[in-house]
C-alpha positions as CSV (number, residue, x, y, z in Angstrom):
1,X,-14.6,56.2,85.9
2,X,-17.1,53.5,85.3
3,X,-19.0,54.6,88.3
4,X,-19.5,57.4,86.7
5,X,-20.6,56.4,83.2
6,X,-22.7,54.0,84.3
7,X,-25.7,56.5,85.9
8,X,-25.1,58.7,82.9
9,X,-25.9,55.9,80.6
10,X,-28.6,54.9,82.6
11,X,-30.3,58.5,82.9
12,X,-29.4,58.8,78.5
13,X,-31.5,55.8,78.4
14,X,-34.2,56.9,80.3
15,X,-34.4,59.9,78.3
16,X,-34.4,58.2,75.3
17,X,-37.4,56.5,76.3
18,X,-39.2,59.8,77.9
19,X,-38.4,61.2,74.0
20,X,-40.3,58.1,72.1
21,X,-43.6,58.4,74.5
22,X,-43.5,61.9,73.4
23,X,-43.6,61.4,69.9
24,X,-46.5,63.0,67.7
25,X,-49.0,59.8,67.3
26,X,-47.0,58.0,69.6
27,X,-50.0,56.8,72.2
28,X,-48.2,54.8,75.4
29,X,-51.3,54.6,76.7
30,X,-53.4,51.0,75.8
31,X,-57.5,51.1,75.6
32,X,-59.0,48.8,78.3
33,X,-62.3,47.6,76.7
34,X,-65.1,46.1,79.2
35,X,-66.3,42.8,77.5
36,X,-70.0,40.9,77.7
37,X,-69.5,37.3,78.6
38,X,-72.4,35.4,76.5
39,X,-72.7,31.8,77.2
40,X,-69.5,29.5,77.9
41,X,-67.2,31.4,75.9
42,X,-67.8,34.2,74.0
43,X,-67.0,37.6,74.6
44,X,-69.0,40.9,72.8
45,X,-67.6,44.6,72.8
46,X,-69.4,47.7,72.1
47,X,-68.6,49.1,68.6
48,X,-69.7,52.3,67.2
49,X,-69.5,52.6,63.7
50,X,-71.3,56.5,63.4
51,X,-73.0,58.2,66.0
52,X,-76.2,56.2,65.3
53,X,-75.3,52.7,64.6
54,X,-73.8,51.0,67.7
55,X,-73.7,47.1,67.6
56,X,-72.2,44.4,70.3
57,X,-69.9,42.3,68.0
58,X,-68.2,39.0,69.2
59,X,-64.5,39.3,69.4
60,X,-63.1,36.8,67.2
61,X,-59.3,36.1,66.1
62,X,-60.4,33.5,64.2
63,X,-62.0,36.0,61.6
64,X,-60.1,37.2,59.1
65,X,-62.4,41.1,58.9
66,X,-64.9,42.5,61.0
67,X,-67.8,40.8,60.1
68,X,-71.5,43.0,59.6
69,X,-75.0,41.3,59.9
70,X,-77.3,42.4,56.7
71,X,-79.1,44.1,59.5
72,X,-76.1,46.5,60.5
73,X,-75.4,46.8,57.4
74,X,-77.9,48.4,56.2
75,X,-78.5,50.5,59.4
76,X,-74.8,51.9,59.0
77,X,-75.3,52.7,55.2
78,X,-78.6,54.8,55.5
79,X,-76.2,57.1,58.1
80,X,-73.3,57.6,56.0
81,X,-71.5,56.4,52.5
82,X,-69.4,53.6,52.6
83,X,-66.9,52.4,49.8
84,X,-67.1,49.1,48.2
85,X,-64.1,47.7,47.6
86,X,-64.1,43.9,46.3
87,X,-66.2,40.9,46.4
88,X,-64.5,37.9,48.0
89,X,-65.0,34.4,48.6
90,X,-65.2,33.8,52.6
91,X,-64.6,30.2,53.8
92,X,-67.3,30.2,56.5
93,X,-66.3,28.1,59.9
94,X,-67.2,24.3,58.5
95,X,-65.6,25.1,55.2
96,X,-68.4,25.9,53.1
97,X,-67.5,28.9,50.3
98,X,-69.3,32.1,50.6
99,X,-69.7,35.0,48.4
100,X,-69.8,38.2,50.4
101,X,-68.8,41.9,49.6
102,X,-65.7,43.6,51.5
103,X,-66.6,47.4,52.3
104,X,-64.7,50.4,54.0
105,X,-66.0,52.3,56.9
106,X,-65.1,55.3,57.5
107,X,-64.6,55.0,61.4
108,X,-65.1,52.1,64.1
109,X,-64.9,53.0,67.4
110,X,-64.1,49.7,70.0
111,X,-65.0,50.5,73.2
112,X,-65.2,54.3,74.4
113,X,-61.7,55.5,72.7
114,X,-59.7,53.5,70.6
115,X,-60.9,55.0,67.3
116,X,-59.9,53.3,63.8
117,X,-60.3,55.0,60.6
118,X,-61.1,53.2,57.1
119,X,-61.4,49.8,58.4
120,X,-62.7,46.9,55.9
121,X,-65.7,44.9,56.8
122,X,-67.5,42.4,55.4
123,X,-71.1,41.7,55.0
124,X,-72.0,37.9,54.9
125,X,-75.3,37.1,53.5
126,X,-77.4,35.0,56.3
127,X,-74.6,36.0,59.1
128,X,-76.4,35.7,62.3
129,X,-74.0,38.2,64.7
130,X,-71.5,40.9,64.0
131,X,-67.9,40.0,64.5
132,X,-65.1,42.1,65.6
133,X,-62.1,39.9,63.7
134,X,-58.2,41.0,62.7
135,X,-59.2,43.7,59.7
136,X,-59.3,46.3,63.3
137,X,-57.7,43.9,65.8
138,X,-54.7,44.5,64.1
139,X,-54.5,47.9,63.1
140,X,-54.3,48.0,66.7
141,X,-50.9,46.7,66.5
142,X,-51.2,44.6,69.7
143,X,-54.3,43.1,71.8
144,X,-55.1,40.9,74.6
145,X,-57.7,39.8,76.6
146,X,-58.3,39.3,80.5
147,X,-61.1,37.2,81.6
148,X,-61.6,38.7,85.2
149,X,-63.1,41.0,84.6
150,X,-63.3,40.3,81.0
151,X,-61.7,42.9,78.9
152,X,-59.9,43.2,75.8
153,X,-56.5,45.7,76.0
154,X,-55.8,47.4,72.9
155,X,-52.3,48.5,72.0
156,X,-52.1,51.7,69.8
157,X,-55.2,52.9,68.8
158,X,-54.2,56.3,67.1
159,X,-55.1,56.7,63.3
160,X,-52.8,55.3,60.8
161,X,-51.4,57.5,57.7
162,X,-53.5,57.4,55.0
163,X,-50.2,56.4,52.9
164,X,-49.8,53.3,55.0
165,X,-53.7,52.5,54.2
166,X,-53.0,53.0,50.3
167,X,-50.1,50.5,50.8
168,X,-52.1,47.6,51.9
């Protein structure tokens, strides 16, 4: 009688899993972003934030938000609206206090397809690159990176409820 149980058990489970990847905003596959090595150790992806303002922005965990330059900044607000949110006080890498300005876009696209929507940036006054940090890294719910060739996996890049936005 076990003998029997056992493959039906076994094929229930399997269906149970063949149900879940079939779930409405349930995305099994990951996104496989190419990365730029610059220098010893840092690694750039291609963001697009609208369908005219691209920018190459350092992948940092380190970063609390994805970080804009002034200059992207103001290239992404003349195509489109963003909402400001709150002002903040940024500790910057050696410690020093910052006041910067935390904004929402309305989309970020990392690589070719894993597209966020209403992700929180921040612009640092006198920020000399554009960071990719945790405020999208995370929505992502899990990353990684390989370093040959360099890329950056991307768990599950579908578009979150906008209740569980409000929540946060």
């Amino acid at each position: 009688m076990k003998a029997i149980l056992l493959p039906v058990l076994i094929l229930l489970a399997g269906g149970m899993q063949a149900a879940a990847a079939q779930e409405p905003g349930h995305s099994p596959e990951r996104s496989v972003v190419p990365l730029q090595q610059h220098g010893a150790g840092a690694y750039y992806a291609r963001v697009a934030f609208s369908q005219d303002v691209e920018a190459s922005l350092l992948v940092d965990t380190g970063s609390s938000y994805v970080v804009l330059t002034t200059r992207t900044f103001k290239a992404l607000k003349q195509s489109g609206p963003m909402r400001r949110l709150r002002k903040i006080t940024a500790a910057m890498a050696g410690g020093r206090p910052v006041k910067a300005q935390v904004y929402e876009v309305p989309t970020l696209v990392i690589g070719e397809s894993c597209e966020l929507q209403a992700v929180e940036v921040v612009v640092l006054p006198g920020a000399t690159r554009d960071i990719l940090g945790l405020s999208a890294l995370r929505r992502t719910g899990s990353f990684s990176m390989t370093f040959d060739p360099p890329t950056l996996e991307l768990g599950d890049c579908s578009d979150e409820p906008a209740a569980a936005l409000a929540s946060r």
